[in-house]
C-alpha positions in Angstrom: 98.3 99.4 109.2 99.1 100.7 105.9 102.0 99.3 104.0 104.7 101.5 103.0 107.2 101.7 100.4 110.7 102.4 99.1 111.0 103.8 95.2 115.4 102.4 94.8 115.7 102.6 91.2 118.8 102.3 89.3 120.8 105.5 88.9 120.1 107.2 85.7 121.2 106.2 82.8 122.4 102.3 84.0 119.0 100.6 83.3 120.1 101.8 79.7 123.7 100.9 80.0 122.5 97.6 81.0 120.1 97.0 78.1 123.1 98.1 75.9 124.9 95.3 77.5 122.4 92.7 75.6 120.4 92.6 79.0 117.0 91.9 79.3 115.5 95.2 80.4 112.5 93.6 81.4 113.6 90.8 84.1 117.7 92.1 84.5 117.7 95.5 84.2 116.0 96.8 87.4 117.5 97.3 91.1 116.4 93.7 92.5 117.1 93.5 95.9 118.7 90.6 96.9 120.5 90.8 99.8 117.8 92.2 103.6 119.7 91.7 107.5 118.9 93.6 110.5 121.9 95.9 111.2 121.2 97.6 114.1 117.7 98.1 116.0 116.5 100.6 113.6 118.2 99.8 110.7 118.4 97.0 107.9 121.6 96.6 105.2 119.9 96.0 102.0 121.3 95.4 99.1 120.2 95.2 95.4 121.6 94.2 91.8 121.5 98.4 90.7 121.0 97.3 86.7 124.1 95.5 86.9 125.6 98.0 89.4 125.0 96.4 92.4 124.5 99.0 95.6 123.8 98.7 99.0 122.0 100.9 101.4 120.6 100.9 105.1 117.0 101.2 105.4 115.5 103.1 108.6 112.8 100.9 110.3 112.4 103.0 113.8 112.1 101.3 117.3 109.9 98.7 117.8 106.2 100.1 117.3 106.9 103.0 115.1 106.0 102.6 111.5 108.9 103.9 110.3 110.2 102.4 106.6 113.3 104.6 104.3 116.1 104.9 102.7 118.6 106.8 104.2 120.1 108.2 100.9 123.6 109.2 102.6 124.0 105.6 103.0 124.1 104.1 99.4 127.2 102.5 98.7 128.8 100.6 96.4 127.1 97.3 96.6 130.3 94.9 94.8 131.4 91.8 95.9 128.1 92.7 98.5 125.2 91.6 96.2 125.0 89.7 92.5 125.2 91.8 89.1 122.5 89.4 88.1 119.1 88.9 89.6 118.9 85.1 89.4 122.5 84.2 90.2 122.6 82.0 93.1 124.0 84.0 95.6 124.5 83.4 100.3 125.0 86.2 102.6 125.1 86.4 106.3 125.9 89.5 108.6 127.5 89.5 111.9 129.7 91.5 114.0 129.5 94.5 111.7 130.7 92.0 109.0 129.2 91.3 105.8 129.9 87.4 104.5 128.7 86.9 100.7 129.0 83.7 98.4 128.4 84.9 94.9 129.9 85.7 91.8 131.7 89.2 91.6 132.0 89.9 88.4 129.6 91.8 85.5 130.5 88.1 83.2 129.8 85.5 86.4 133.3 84.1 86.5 134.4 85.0 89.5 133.1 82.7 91.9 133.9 84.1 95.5 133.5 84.1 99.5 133.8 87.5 100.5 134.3 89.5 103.7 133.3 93.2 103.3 132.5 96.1 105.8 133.6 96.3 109.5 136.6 96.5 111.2 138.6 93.9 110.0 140.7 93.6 106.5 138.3 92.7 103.5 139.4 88.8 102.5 138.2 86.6 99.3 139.1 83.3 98.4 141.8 82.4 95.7 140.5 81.9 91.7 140.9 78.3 92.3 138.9 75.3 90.8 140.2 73.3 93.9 138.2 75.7 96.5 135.3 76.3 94.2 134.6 75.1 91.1 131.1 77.0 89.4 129.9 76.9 92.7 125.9 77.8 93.6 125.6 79.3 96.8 122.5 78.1 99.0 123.1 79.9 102.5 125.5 81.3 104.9 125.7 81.0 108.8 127.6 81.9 111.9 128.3 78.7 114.2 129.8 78.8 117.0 132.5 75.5 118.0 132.6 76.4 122.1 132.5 79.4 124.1 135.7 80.6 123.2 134.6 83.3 120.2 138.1 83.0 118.5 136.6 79.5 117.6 133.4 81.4 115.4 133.8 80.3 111.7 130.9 81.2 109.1 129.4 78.2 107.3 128.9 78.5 103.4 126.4 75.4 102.0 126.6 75.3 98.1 127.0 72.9 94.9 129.7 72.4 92.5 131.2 70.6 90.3 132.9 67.9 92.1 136.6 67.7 91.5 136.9 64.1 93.1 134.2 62.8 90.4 136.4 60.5 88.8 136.3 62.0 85.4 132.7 62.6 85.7 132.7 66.2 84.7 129.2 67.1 85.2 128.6 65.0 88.6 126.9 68.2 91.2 127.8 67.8 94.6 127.0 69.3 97.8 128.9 71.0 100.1 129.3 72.9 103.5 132.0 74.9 104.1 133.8 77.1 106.5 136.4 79.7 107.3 137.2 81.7 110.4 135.9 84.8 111.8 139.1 86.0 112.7 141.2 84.9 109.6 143.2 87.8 108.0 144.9 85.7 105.5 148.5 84.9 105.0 152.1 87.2 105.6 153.6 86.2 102.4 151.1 83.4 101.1 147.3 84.1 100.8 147.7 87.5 101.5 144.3 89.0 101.8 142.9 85.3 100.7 141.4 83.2 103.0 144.0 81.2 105.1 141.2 78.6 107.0 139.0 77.6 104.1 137.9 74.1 104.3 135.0 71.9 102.4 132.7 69.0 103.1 130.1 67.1 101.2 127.0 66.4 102.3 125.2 63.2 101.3 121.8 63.0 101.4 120.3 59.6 100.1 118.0 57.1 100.0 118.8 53.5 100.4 118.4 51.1 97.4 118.7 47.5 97.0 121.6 46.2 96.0 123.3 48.6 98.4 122.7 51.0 95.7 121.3 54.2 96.7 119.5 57.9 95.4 121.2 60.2 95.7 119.7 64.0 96.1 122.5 65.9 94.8 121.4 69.3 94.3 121.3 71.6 97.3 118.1 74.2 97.2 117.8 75.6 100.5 119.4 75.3 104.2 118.0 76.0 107.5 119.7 76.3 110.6 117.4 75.2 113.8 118.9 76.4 116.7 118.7 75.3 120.2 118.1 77.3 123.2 121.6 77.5 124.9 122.7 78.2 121.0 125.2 75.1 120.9 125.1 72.2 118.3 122.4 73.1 116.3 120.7 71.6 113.8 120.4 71.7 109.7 117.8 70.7 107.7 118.8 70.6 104.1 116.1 70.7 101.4 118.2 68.5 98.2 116.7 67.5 94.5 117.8 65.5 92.4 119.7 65.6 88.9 118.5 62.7 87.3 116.5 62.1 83.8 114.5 59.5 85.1 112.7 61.2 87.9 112.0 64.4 89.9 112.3 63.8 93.7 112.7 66.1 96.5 114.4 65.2 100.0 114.9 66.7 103.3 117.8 66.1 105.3 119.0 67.1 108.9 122.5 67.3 109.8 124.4 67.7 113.6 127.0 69.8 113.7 128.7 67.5 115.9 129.2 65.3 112.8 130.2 68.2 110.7 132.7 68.6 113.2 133.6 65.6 113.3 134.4 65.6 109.7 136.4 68.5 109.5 139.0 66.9 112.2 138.8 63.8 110.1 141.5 63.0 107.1 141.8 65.5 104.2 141.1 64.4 100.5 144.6 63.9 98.7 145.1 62.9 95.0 148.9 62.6 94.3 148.5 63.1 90.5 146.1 63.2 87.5 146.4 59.2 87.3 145.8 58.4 90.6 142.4 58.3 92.6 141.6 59.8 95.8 142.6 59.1 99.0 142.7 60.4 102.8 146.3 61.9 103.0 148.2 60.1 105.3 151.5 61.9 105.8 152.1 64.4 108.6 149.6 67.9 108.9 151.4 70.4 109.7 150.6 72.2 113.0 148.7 74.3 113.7 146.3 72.1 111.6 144.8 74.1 108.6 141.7 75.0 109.1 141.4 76.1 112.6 141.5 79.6 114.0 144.1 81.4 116.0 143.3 81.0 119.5 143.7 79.3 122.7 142.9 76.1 121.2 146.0 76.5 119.0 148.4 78.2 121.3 151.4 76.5 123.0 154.1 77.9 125.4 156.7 77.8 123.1 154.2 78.4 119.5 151.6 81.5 120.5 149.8 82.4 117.1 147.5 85.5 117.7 147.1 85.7 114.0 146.7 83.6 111.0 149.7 85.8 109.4 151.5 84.5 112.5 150.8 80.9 110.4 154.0 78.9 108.7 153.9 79.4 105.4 154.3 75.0 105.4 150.5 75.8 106.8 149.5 78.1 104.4 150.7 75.6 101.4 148.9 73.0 102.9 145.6 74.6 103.4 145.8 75.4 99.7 146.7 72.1 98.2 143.9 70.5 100.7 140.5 72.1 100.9 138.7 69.1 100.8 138.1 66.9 103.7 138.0 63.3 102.3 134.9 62.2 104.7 131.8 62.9 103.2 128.9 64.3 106.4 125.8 61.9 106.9 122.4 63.0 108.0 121.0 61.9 110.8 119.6 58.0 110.6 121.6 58.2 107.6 118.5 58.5 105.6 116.3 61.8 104.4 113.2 62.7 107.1 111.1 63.4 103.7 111.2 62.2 100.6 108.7 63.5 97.6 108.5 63.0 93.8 106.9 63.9 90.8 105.4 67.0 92.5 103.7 69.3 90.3 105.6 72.2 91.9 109.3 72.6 92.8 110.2 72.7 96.4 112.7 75.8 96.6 112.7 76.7 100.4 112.5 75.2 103.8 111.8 76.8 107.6 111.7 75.0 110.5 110.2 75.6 114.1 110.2 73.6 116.9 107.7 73.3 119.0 106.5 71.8 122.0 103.3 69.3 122.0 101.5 67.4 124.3 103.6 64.5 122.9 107.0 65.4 122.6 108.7 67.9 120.2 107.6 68.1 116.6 110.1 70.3 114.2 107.2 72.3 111.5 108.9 72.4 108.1 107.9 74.6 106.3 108.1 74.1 102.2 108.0 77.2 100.1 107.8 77.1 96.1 106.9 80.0 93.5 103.2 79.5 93.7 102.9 79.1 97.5 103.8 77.0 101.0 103.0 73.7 102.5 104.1 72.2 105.9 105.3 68.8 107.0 106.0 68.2 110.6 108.7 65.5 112.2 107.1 63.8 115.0 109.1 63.0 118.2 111.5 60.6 118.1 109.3 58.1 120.4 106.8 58.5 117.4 107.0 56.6 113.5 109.6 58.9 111.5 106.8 59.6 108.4 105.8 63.3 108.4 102.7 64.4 108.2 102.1 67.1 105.5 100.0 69.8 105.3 99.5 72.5 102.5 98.0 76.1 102.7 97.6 78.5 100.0 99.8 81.6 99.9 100.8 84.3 97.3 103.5 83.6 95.6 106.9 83.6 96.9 108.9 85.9 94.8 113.1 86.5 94.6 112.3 90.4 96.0 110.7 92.1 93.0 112.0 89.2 90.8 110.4 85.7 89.5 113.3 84.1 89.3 114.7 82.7 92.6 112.8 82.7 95.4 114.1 84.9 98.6 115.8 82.7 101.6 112.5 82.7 104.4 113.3 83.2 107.9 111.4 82.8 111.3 112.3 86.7 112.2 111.6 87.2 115.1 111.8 83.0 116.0 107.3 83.0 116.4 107.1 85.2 112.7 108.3 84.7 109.0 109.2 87.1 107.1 108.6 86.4 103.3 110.4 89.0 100.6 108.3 88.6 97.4 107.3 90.5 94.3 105.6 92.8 96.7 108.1 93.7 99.7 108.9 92.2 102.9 106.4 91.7 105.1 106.0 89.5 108.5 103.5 87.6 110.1 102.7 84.5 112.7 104.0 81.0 111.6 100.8 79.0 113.4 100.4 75.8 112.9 98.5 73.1 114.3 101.6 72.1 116.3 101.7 75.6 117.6 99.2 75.8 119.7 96.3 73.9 122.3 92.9 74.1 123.5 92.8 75.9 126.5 89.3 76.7 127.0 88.9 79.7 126.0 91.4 80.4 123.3 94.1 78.6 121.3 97.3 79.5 122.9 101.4 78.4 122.0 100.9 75.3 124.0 102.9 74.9 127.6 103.8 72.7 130.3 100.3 70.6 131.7 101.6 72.1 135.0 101.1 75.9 134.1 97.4 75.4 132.4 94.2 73.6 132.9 91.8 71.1 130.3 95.2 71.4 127.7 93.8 69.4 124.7 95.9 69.1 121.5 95.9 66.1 118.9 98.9 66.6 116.4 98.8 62.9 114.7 95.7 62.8 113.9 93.8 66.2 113.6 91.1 65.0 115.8 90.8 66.7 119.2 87.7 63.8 119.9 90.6 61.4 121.7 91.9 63.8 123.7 88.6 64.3 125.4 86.7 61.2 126.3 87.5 61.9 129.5 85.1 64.9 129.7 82.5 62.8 128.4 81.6 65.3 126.0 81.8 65.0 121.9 83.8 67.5 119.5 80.5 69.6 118.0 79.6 70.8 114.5 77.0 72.4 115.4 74.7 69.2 113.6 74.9 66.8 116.0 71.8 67.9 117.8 68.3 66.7 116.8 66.1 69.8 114.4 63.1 71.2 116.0 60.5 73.4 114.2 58.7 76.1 115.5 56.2 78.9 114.3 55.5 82.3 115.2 53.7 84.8 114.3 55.0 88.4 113.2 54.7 91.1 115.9 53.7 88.3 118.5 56.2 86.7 121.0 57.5 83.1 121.0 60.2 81.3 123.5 63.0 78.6 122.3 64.0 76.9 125.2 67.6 75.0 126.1 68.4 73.6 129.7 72.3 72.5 129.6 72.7 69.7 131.0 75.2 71.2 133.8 73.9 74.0 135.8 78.0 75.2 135.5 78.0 75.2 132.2 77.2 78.8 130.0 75.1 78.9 127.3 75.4 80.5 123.4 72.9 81.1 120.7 74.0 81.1 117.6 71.9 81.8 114.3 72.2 80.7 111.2 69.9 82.4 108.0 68.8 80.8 104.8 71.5 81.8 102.3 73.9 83.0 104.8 77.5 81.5 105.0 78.0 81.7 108.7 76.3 81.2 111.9 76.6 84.6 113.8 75.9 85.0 118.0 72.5 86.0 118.4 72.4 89.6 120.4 70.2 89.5 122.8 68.5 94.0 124.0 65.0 94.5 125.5 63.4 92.6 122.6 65.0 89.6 122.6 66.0 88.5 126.1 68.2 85.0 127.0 67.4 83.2 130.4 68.0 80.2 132.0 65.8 78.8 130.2 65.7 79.6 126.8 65.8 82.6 124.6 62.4 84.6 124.9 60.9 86.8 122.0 58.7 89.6 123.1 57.8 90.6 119.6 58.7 89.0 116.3 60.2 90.2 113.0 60.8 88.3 109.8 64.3 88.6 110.1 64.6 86.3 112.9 63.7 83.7 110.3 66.7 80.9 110.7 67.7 78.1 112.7 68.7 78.9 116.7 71.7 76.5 118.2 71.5 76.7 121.8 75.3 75.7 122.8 76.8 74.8 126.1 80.5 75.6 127.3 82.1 74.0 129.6 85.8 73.8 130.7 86.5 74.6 127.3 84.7 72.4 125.8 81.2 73.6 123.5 78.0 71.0 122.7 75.1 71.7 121.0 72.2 71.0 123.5 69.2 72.8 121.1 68.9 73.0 117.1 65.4 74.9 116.8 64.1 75.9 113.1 62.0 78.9 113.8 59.7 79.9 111.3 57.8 83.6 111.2 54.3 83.9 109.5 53.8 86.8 108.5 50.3 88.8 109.7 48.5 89.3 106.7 49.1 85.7 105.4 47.1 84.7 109.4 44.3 87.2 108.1 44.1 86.0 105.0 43.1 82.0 106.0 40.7 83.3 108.7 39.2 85.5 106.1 39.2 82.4 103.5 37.8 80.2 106.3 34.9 82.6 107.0 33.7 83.0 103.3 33.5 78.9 103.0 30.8 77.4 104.9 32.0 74.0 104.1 33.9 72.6 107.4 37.5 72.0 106.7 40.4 71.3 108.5 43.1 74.0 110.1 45.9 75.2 107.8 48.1 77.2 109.3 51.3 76.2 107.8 52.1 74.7 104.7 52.1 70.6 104.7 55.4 70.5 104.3 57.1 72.4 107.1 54.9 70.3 109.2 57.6 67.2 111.1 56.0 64.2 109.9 52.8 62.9 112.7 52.6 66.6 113.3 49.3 68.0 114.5 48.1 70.9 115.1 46.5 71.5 118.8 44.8 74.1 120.0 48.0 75.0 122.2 49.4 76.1 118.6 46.6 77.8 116.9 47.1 80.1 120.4 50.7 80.3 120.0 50.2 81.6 116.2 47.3 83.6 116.2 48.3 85.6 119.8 45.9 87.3 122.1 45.2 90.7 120.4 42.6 88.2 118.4 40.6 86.3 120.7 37.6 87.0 118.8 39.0 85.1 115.6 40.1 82.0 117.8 36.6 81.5 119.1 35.2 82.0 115.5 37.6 79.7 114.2 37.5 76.8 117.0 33.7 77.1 116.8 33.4 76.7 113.1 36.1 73.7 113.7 34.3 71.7 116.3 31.0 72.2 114.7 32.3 70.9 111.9 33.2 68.2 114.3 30.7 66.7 115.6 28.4 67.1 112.5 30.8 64.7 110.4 31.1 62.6 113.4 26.9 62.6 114.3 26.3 61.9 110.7 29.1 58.5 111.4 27.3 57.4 114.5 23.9 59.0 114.8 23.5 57.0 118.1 26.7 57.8 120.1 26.1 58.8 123.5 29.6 60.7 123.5 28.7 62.9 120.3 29.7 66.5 121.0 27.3 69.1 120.4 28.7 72.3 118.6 27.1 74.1 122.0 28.8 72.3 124.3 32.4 72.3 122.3 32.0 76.3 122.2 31.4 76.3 125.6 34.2 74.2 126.3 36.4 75.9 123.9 36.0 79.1 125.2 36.6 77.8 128.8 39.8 76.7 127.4 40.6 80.0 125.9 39.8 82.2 129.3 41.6 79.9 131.8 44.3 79.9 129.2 44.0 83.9 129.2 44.2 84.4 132.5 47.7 83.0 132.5 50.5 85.2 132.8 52.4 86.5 129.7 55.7 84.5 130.4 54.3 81.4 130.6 52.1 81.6 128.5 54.8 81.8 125.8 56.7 79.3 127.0 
């Protein structure tokens, strides 16, 4: 199917305005889009950076299985507080309900570090210009989480760095963070109005245990993926971290529960009661409802009913400012990352994770993306060791949508395809792995239950499917494992390859491989070449079917090579020439056929293969030739032994000869060629 595209270029005159603006007009002043979510079933919002002017428009992809891929120009809107000015600011967006949820910075100068609500029903909200909520903030990701089945529980999870305000003094210590707000929030009556009345942070530790008790920490958040479960509660997040140290570049991966994010954010909230003093959890009383939660049943009394956060005390609202930060820090799971790399020659920038199901246990694919391409690493079960097993592949590079600078978040869209934005659109395609899929006989298919398919065979650990079928008594094939035969025939004559299978069940393949060739293609078989149970039968020979013939066997899914025949085709005129050559030299040699060296070594050749060369249209040459041969004979061997009674006379080997050579005519074509 041919791709299709979408010209969206700035309006005109803003790619100039923007190079006026000391821009650069070659990486800057473009419309990079940034910003791609289904909206609808036919539509996606996208939204770019407009040369500075960011803009937003839906794009019309049709019902599923229409190609169908443009701008609807009526759309375009003003993209602020929507998408980035800049193409490689760090910028998080989810979309959900109708709303649009952005963490970015909203301004043309990149000061004005924001959470943002746009679009939809409900009143736009933003957080307060506040170094206590976010402090130079780089957005990762976004997400909508449910807490229970009650939906006036939903909050939106933001995962970013900052600079940490509970450092110590340590101005330029990076930390990580997740952090949340309500769905339904619509800010505050007479405090935060139109500001975010539930916002609440956390960090996230992700480190590797020293001795000493002193321990590396990853502190700089690249990319977040949210693996969720199949009834859609407590999922999981696997957190791709680097580090900010001189001494070393490392990369780690680690997963989170929301259960213990959860937990965290009911915990104690960080409290510093003045610039001398050091942190601590607050222990005086939290007002009620507690900050950070959403207006619903949950928070409802008989005598209190808050159907609103305006409906919060303003003792509420004051808190929820003063105390953002929960004092708790969130722990991955086993307290320690799942993967840990350094000094890779490439930076790890995304991760996206699939779990699957394997013949033993559940293995969660990661999937690593950097600027020049994408490896994998897979987490075993839990009954299996916790090292990953990576693998790389090769891919085109993963570009920030038409923009080298930051690569594009990657997501499993639909759940079995990825679709990568990169310098040259959005495009998606199957995320198969290994892990994805077993042996099922006749194809690789996602693997299921043992219950619901026969001969399942899948080896994840180790990459060799050889263990999981000793049972079948049968050997994983490389098409070399058999033993090489050689066989000649002559061009425009017929010849037979046989193979009997070992198992009268089992079906047989040719396959053919050609000098110079890199793969072994099926052998069709017409009127010329014809495949029975015994073999494969030439009626008339080319030079093309020069090569080597494997004779394979298929059984319950599994294939063995049973024949490995080298079949070599003399051509006519060179069979002419040596019986030509042979009847100008008196002198009695040997046959020669075939050059010495194709010969197997011990090889001889019989009468039975001076027939199968030569053919039948020439009978006249084969008696000429066997006469001069056994003439020849017997006169080296009279002149040896003058006396030996069983001396041959050239009459009598003629005679004998030629018997051979009727009786052997009379035979029927078929078997005579096999």
């Amino acid at each position: 199917m041919d791709a299709k595209e979408i010209s969206w270029p700035p309006l005109p005159g803003q790619k100039e305005e923007c190079f006026q603006k000391g821009k650069d007009p070659t990486t800057e002043c473009a419309n990079y889009v940034r910003a791609l979510h289904p909206f609808n079933r036919t539509h996606l919002l996208a939204c770019g950076t407009g040369a500075f002017h960011p803009v937003c428009a839906f794009i019309d992809v049709g019902h599923r299985g229409e190609h169908v891929f443009s701008l609807d120009p009526t759309s375009v809107q003003n993209g602020r507080g929507k998408c980035p000015h800049e193409p490689n600011r760090a910028f998080a967006s989810t979309f959900t309900g109708g709303e649009l949820y952005t963490g970015l910075t909203a301004d043309f100068l990149g000061r004005d570090s924001v959470i943002f609500r746009s679009m939809g029903a409900r009143s736009s909200l933003r957080t307060e210009m506040d170094q206590r909520l976010l402090n130079d903030p780089k957005f990762v990701a976004a997400y909508l989480i449910p807490d229970n089945d009650d939906r006036d529980n939903d909050k939106v999870y933001f995962f970013f760095t900052e600079k940490a305000v509970e450092s110590d003094g340590k101005s330029r210590a990076i930390f990580s963070r997740v952090g949340r707000i309500c769905v339904n929030d619509a800010g505050g009556q007479r405090v935060l109005v139109n500001k975010w009345s539930t916002f609440n942070k956390a960090r996230l530790v992700c480190s590797v245990p020293g001795p000493d008790g002193i321990d590396t920490y990853f502190d700089e958040l690249e990319d977040i993926f949210l693996l969720r479960t199949k009834d859609g509660k407590s999922p999981e997040i696997y957190a791709l971290f680097s580090t900010i140290s001189n001494v070393f570049q490392g990369f780690a991966i680690c997963v989170y529960r929301m259960a213990d994010i959860w937990e965290v954010f009911n915990g104690p909230f960080a409290h510093k009661d003045g610039p001398d003093h050091q942190w601590a959890a607050y222990e005086g009383k939290v007002p009620y409802p507690r900050p950070g939660v959403c207006p619903s049943k949950t928070t409802n009394q008989p005598s209190r009913q808050y159907s609103s956060t305006k409906d919060y005390p303003d003792e509420v609202l004051h808190f929820a400012r003063a105390h953002p930060l929960m004092y708790r820090p969130v722990y991955p799971l086993h307290r320690r990352p799942v993967l840990v790399k350094t000094n890779l020659q490439h930076r790890l920038r995304q991760i996206v994770v699939d779990r699957v199901d394997a013949e033993d246990g559940q293995y969660d694919v990661m999937f690593l993306g950097t600027v020049t391409g994408l490896a994998a690493s897979l987490t075993p079960p839990q009954s299996l060791p916790s090292a990953p097993f990576p693998v790389t592949s090769p891919m085109s590079p993963l570009l920030s949508g038409w923009n080298p600078m930051i690569p594009p978040p990657l997501r499993l869209w639909p759940p079995t395809a990825a679709p990568l934005l990169t310098n040259l659109g959005v495009s998606a395609g199957p995320a198969v792995f290994d892990t994805h899929c077993a042996w099922d006989g006749l194809s690789c298919a996602r693997y299921q239950a043992p219950s619901k398919r026969r001969f399942r065979r899948q080896d994840i650990r180790t990459g060799n499917p050889v263990h999981q079928c000793l049972d079948q008594n049968l050997t994983v094939d490389d098409f070399d494992s058999a033993e090489e035969k050689v066989v000649y025939g002559t061009e425009h004559n017929g010849t037979f390859l046989e193979c009997i299978p070992k198992s009268p069940q089992a079906t047989v393949q040719w396959f053919l491989w050609r000098p110079h060739d890199k793969r072994r293609d099926e052998v069709k078989t017409d009127e010329r070449i014809l495949k029975t149970e015994q073999g494969l039968l030439f009626r008339r020979l080319y030079r093309p079917d020069t090569g080597t013939y494997y004779c394979k066997s298929l059984e319950h899914g599994f294939t063995q090579t049973v024949t490995k025949v080298t079949l070599e085709v003399i051509e006519s005129q060179q069979l002419e020439h040596i019986f030509q050559r042979d009847h100008e030299d008196e002198s009695p040699r040997p046959p020669c056929l075939v050059p010495e060296p194709r010969l197997p070594p011990g090889h001889r050749a019989w009468f039975k293969d001076i027939m199968h060369l030569i053919g039948y249209a020439n009978l006249h040459q084969v008696e000429e030739y066997c006469e001069r041969v056994w003439c020849g004979d017997r006169q080296r061997r009279k002149a040896k032994s003058p006396k030996s009674k069983n001396a041959l006379s050239g009459m009598d080997a003629g005679k004998k000869g030629r018997a051979k050579l009727h009786e052997r005519n009379r035979m029927p074509r078929q078997a005579v060629a096999t």
